[in-house]
N, C-alpha and C positions, 0 to 999 in steps of 0.2 A: 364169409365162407373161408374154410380155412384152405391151406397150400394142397392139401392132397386132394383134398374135394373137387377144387380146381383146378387138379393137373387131372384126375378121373374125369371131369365135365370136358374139356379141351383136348383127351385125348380118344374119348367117345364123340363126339364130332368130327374130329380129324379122319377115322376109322368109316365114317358115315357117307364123309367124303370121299374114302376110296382109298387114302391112304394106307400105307403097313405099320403100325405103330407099335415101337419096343418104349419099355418104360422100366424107368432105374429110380427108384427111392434109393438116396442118399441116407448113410446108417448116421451122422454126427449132425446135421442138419434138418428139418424139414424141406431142405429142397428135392423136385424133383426134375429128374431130366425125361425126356423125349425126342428120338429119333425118326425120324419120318424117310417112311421107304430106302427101310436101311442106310439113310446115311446123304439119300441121293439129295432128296429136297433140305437136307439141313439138319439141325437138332433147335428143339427149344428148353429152355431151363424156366423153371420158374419156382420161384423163393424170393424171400421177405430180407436180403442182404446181399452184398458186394460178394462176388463170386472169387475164385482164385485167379491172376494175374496171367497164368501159365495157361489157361484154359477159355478158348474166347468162342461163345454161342451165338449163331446168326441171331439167333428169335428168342427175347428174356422176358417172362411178366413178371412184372416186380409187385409184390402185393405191398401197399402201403406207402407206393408212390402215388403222387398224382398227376403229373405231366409224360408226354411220350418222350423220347429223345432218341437221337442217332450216335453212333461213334461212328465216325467214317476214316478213326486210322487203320491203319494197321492193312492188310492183305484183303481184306474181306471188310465189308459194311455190317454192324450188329444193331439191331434195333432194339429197345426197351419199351414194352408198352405197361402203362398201370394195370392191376387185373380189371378193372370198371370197362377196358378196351379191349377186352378179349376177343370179340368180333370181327372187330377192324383188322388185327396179325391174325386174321384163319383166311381174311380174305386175300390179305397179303400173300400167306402162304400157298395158298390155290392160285393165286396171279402167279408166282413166280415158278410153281411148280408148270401150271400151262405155259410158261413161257419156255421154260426147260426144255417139255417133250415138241414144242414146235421146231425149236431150236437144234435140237438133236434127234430128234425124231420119235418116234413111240419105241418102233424096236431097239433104237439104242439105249434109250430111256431103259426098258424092262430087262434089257444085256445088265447096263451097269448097278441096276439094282442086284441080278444076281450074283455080279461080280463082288458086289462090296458085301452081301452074303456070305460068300464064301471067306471073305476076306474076315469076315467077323467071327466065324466056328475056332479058331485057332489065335485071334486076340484077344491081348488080356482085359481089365480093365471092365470097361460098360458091356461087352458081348457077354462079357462072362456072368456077369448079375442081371442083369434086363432080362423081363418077360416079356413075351408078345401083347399085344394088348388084346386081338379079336384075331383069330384065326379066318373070320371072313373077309373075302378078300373081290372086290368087284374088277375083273381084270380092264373092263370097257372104262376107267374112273378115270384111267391119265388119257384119254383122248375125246372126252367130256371136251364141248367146244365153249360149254357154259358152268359148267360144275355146281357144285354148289354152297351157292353164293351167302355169307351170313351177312345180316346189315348192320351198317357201321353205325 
């Protein structure tokens, strides 16, 4: 499967899940990116090469690797999973997204999504080229106490 196919499979799941998914194909590369609930639960990048330096994704499917790995420098923990585990970071992703709205709560959870909405109409960069993925939108998805779960 090639990189777009699987950032369309990953990003129709995501969407299914309940998430708001924006998507940016990369013009010099086959990579693409994905922002999840504007911003709030993270982004993932997925592409077949070493990304730029200046620019660090919680959540990477690296097509053509075969082990998972962590980097746990820097500010933020990034995860890399091979795409054959694509399953495993959706599940990842929906843990740590319900741990989010537990954590902060659902209406603040749905505040900072619209916050960082607005905050993206007027930044340059990925707001500016990213489409929506699914205009539908399941508002009961972030307080799901089980969501849904794909197997690892």
């Amino acid at each position: 499967m090639n990189i777009r196919d699987l950032a369309t499979e990953v990003a129709h799941k995501l969407v299914e899940a309940g998430f708001v998914v924006h998507r940016y194909n990369a013009y010099s590369t086959q990579s693409v990116y994905l922002k999840l609930d504007y911003g709030v639960a993270n982004s993932i990048r997925i592409s077949d090469h070493k990304g730029k330096e200046k620019l660090s994704y919680r959540y990477n499917i690296m097509v053509g690797e075969k082990a998972y790995r962590e980097d746990l420098k820097g500010k933020y923990p990034r995860y890399y999973y091979p795409a054959e585990k694509v399953d495993e970071l959706l599940c990842r992703i929906e843990k740590e997204r319900k741990m989010k709205v537990m954590s902060m709560g659902q209406e603040r959870y749905k505040a900072l999504m619209k916050q960082y909405e607005n905050e993206g109409k007027s930044a340059p960069g990925f707001w500016q080229k990213a489409k929506k993925v699914n205009l539908r939108r399941s508002e009961d998805a972030i307080t799901r106490t089980e969501g849904t779960h794909h197997k690892a």
